[in-house]
C-alpha positions in Angstrom: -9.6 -33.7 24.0 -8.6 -32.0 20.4 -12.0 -30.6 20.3 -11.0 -27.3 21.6 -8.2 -26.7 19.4 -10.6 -27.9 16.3 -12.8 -26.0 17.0 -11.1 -22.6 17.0 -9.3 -23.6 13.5 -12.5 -24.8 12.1 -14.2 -21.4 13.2 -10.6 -19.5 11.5 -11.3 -21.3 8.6 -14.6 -21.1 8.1 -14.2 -17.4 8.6 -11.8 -17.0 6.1 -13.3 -19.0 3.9 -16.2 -16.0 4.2 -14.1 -13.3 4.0 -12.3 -14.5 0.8 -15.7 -14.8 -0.8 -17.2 -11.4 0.3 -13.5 -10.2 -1.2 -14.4 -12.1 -4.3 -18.0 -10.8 -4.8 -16.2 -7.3 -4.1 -13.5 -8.4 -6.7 -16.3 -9.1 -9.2 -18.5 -6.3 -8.9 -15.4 -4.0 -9.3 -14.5 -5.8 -12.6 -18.5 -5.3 -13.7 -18.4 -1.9 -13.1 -14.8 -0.9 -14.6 -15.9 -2.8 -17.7 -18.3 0.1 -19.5 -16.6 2.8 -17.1 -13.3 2.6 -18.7 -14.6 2.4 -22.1 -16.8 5.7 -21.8 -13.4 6.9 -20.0 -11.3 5.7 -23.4 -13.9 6.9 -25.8 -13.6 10.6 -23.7 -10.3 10.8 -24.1 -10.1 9.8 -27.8 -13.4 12.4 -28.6 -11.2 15.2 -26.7 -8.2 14.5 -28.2 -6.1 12.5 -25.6 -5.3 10.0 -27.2 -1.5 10.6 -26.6 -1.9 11.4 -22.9 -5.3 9.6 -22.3 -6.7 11.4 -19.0 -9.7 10.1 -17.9 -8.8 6.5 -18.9 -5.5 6.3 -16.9 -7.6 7.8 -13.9 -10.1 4.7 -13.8 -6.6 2.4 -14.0 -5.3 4.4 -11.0 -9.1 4.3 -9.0 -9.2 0.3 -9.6 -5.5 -0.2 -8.5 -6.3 1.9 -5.6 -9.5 -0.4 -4.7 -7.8 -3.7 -5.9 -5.0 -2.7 -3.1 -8.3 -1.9 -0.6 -9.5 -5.6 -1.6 -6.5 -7.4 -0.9 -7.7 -10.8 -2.4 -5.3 -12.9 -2.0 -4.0 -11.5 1.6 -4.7 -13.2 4.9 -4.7 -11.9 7.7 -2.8 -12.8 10.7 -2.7 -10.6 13.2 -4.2 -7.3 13.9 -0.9 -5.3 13.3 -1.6 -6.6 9.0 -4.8 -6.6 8.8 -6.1 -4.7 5.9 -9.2 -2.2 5.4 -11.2 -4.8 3.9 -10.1 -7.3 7.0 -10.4 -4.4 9.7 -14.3 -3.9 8.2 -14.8 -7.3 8.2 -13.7 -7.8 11.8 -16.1 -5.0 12.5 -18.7 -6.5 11.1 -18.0 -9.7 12.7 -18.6 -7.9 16.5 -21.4 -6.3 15.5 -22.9 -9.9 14.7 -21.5 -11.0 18.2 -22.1 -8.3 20.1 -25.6 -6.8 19.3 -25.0 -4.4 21.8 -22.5 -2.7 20.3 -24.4 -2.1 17.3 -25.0 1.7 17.2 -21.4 2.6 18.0 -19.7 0.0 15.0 -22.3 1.8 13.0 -21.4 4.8 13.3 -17.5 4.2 13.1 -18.1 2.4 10.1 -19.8 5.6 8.5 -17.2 8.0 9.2 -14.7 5.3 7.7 -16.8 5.1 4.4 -17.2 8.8 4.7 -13.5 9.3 5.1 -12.6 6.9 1.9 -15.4 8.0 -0.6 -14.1 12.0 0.6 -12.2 13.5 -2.5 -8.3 12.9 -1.3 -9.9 9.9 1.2 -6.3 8.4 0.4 -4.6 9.4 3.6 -4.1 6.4 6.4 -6.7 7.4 9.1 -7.3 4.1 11.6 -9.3 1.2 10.5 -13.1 0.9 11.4 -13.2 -0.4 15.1 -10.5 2.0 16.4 -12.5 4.9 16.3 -10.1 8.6 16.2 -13.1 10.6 17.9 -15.7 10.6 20.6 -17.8 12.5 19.2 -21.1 10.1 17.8 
């Protein structure tokens, strides 16, 4: 008689326990990268003479805040209304591997999302992946 309501925690929790590890592989390979990228960044500013106002090396601080915000780690989600990008790209994900279907149209949303972010000034708040702003395909 439980098994019902088991079953849809078991089936939360193993899907957060994925999600959290996807976020940590993210996590990970973010750290990897910074690592020699903020040195050459460091090592540009101190050649050019910035070593008062470094430049380049407080702009790879501000790019791996931005993604570390993106990431959200630690967060959970709970509902739809807090989900964050990383939880909204997960979710999409998640349909396309239930809905086969559906396939073509998730892909394409999901490129005009990464488009949209990896855009110079992709900082604004257009919708999540899986609410798609336009019709066009």
């Amino acid at each position: 008689m439980t098994g019902n309501s088991n079953r849809g925690s078991r089936w939360r929790l193993v899907r957060d326990v994925v999600v959290f590890q996807i976020k940590l592989g993210m996590e990970a390979l973010l750290d990897l990268a910074l690592i020699p990228v903020s040195l050459a960044a460091a090592g540009l500013d101190l050649l050019l003479g910035n070593w008062r106002r470094p430049r380049w090396f407080h702009a790879v601080l501000r790019f791996g805040e931005r993604c570390e915000r993106r990431i959200d780690l630690w967060g959970v989600a709970t509902d739809d209304a807090n989900q964050t990008e990383i939880d909204a790209v997960m979710r999409s994900i998640e349909t396309l591997m239930r809905q086969p279907g559906a396939g073509p149209q998730k892909v394409r949303e999901l490129r005009r999302w990464a488009a949209r972010k990896l855009a110079p000034g992709g900082d604004g708040e257009p919708p999540p992946p899986g609410r798609s702003d336009d019709a066009s395909g």
